[in-house]
N, C-alpha and C positions, 0 to 999 in steps of 0.2 A: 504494500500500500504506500504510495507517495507519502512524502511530506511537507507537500507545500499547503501553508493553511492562507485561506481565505473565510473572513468575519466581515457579514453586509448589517451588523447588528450594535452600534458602541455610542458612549456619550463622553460628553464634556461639559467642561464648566458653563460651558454655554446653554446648559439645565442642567439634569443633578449629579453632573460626573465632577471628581476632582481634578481634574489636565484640562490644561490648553487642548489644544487641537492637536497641535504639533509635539507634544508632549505624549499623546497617547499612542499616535501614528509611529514615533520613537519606539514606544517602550513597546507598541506590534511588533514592529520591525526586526528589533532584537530578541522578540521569541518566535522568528520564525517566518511573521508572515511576511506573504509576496502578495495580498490584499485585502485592505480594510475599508470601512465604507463609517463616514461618520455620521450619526444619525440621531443629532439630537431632537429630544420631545420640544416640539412644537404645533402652534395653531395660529389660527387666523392673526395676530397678535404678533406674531416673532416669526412666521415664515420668512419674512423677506431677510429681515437681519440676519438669521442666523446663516441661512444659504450662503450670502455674499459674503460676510465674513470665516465662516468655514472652509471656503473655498480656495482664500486664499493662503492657507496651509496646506492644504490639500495639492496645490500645482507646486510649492515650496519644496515637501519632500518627495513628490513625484522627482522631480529635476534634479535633485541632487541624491535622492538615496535610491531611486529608482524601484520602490517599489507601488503600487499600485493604489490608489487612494481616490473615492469617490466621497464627492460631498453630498449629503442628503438630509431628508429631515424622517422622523417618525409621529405621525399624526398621531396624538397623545388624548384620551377621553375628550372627545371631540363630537358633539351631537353626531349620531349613525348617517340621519341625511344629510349631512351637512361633508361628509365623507370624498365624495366624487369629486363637487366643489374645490374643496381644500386641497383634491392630489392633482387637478388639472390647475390650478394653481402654481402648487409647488412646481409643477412641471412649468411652469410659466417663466419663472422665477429662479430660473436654472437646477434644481435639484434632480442630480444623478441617478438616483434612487429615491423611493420614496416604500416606506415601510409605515404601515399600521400595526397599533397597540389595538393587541385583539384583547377577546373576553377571557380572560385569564381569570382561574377561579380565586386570586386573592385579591382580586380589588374593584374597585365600582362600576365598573364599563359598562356602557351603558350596552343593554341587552340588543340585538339587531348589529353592533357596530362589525363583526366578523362578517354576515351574509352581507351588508353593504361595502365590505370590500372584496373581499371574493369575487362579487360582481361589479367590479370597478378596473377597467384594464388598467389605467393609468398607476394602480399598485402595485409593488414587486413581490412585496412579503406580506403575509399577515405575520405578525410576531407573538408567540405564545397563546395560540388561539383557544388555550383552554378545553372545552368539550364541544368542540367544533361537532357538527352534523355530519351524517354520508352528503348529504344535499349541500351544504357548503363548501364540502373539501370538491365532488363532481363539479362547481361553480367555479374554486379556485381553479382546476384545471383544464377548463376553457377558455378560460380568460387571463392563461396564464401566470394566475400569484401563487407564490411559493411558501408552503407552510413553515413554519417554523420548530427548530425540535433548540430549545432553549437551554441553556448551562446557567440559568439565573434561579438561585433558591427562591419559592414558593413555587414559581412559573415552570419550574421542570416539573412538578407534582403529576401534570397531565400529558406528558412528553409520551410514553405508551399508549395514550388512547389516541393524540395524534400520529402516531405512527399506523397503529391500526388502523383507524377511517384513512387514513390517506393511503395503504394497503389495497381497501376494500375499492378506491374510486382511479388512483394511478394518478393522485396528485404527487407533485414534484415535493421533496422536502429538502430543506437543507438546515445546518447547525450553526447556531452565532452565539456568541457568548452575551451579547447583551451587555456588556461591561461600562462600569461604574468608575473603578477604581483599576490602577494597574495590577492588581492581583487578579480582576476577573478573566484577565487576556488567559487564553488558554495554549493550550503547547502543544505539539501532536500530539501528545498522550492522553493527557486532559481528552482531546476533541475524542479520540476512539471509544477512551472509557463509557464515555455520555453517551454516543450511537450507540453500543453497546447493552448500556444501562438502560435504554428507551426502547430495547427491542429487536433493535434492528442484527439482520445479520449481517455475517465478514462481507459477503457481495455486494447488498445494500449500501451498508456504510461506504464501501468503497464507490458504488455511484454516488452516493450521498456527498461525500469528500471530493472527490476529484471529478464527476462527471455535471453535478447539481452545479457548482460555481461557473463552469463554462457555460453552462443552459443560458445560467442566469444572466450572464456577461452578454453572450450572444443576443439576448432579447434587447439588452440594454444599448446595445451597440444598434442594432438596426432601429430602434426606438430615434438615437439621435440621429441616423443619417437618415430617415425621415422627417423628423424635425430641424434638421440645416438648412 
């Protein structure tokens, strides 16, 4: 199994993480990764800022440390309708990625906000969706968004039952650490244990690790050279 990791799931000071930007892309870098997506919680309120200003760390340590860094946001308990809106926005707004705080069973999401992005192309990931349905992982994977199998305590608690529904429909998953603090960065080993631990087998993980981040790339790529 390769060991290059790729994380489309992290924060900064720029909401509740403790690094800079450039700070966290660092301490990626030296455990490993060759790509990290910075995805702080935002809404209507801080899309713009945080975009522009994250970005521009983002082309900093592309250019000089060479490895791979998108700027993004993650739509954070954000009215459910209000959903589509806010990612064709971000998308407005230059954000490379865009990830939704799905209904994770520890905390208050508003109920609806997973099937409103599932069915929302302009999503990439729903992140920690909790007990996601058959009907909304078959959603996600028409419309292309990528479940999330999380390394963030409480939010892994449902990491097997997304593995299963997303089993049962042949939605795409992948692993992000969701990180806070430079301890959450995870390391190849870290990453396996977790696929692991959520279910998945040696084949799996291994699409999940190495074939899920190109998928993901690849959407993300033809996404902008249609939007050039």
């Amino acid at each position: 199994m390769g060991k290059a990791i790729a994380d489309f799931h992290t924060h900064t000071f720029f909401s509740d993480g403790i690094l800079s930007p450039v700070e966290l892309i660092r301490t990626g870098h030296l455990n490993g990764y060759n790509l990290i997506a910075v995805t702080d919680h935002a809404s209507a309120s801080t899309l713009e800022r945080v975009i522009k200003e994250v970005k521009e760390d983002c082309r900093l340590a592309e250019e000089y440390w060479g490895i791979k860094v998108l700027a993004g946001v993650e739509l954070t308990h954000v009215p459910a309708s209000a959903i589509g809106m806010l990612a064709r926005r971000a998308r407005a707004c230059g954000a490379e990625i865009v990830v939704v705080h799905g209904e994770t069973i520890v905390e208050p999401v508003e109920a609806g906000t997973n099937r409103a992005a599932v069915n929302c192309p302009e999503v990439d990931i729903l992140a920690h969706p909790g007990l996601i349905t058959p009907e909304e992982a078959a959603a996600a994977k028409k419309n292309g968004v990528f479940l999330e199998i999380t390394v963030r305590r409480g939010h892994s608690l449902t990491n097997g039952h997304v593995v299963n529904t997303a089993r049962q429909t042949g939605a795409e998953l992948v692993i992000n650490s969701d990180a806070h603090t430079p301890g959450d960065l995870y390391t190849p080993e870290l990453l396996e244990k977790v696929g692991f631990g959520a279910g998945l087998s040696r084949d799996e993980l291994t699409r999940v690790i190495e074939e899920a981040p190109r998928k993901l790339l690849q959407k993300l790529e033809v996404r902008r050279r249609n939007e050039a």
